[in-house]
C-alpha positions in Angstrom: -49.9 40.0 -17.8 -46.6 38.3 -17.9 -44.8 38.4 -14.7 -41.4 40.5 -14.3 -39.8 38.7 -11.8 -39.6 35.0 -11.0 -41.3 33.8 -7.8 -39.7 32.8 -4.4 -40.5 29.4 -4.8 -39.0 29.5 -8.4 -35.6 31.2 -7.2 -35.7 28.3 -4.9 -36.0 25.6 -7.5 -32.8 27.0 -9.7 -31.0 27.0 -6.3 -31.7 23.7 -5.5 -31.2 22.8 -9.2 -28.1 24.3 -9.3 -27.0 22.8 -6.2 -28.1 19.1 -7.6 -25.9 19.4 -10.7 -22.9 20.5 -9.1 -22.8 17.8 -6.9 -24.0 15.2 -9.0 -22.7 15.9 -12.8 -24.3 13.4 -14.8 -26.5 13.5 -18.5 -29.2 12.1 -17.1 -29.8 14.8 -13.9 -29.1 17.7 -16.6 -31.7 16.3 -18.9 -33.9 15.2 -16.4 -34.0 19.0 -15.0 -34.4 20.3 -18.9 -36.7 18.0 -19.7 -39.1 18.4 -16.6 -38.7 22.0 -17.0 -39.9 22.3 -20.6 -43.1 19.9 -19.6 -43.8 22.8 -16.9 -43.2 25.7 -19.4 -45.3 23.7 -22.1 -48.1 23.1 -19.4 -48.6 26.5 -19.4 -48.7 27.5 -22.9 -51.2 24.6 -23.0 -53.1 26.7 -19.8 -52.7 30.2 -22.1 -54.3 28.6 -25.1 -57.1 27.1 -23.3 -57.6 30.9 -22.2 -61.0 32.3 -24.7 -60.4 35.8 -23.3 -57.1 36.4 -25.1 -57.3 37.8 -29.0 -56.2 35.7 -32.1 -53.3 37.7 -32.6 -52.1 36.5 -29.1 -53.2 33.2 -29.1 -51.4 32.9 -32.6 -48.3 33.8 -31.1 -48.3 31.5 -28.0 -49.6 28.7 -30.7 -46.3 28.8 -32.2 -43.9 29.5 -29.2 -46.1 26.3 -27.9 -45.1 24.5 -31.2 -41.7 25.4 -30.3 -41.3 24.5 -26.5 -43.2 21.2 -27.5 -40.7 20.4 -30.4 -37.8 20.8 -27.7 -39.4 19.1 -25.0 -40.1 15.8 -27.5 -36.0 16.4 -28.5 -35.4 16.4 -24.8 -37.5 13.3 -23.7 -35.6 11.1 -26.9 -32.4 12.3 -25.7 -33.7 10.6 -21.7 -34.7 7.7 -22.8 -31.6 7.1 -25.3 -29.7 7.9 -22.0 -31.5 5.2 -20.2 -31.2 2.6 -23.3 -27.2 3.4 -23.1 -27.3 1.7 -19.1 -26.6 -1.8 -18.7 -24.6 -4.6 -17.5 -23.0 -4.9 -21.2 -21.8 -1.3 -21.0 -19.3 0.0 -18.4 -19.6 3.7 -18.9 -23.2 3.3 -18.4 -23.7 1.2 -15.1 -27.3 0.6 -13.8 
């Protein structure tokens, strides 16, 4: 059963996430978050699907929303590490 309402310790997390990128309001904090935050959410689709109580028609439907998190989190972690190729003692805009 899906959950209706966030936990404590998640409303925490946005608060402290939101908190971190107003202060620091950089790429590679906001990716860092979004890309962190998509390897949770696809750890748990990978957790659903390893679940043999649920019926095809379910595990069909988190196979493709897993598909989709995964595609996004792979987009996410290329977009981090071209972030981190930009930094360097040649570029000024991206110091190290």
């Amino acid at each position: 059963d899906p959950e209706p309402h966030g936990s404590i310790l998640a409303k925490a997390h946005r608060a402290f996430l939101d908190v971190k990128h107003a202060l620091l309001r950089n790429d590679d904090s906001v990716v860092g978050s979004i890309n962190s935050g998509e390897g949770f959410i696809a750890g748990k689709y990978e957790k659903a699907l390893e679940d043999t109580g649920i019926s095809a028609t379910t595990r069909e439907t988190v196979r493709r929303a897993y598909a989709a998190v995964k595609v996004e989190h792979d987009q996410m972690e290329a977009l981090k590490h071209s972030l981190q190729g930009q930094r360097g003692a040649d570029n000024p805009l991206f110091p190290q």
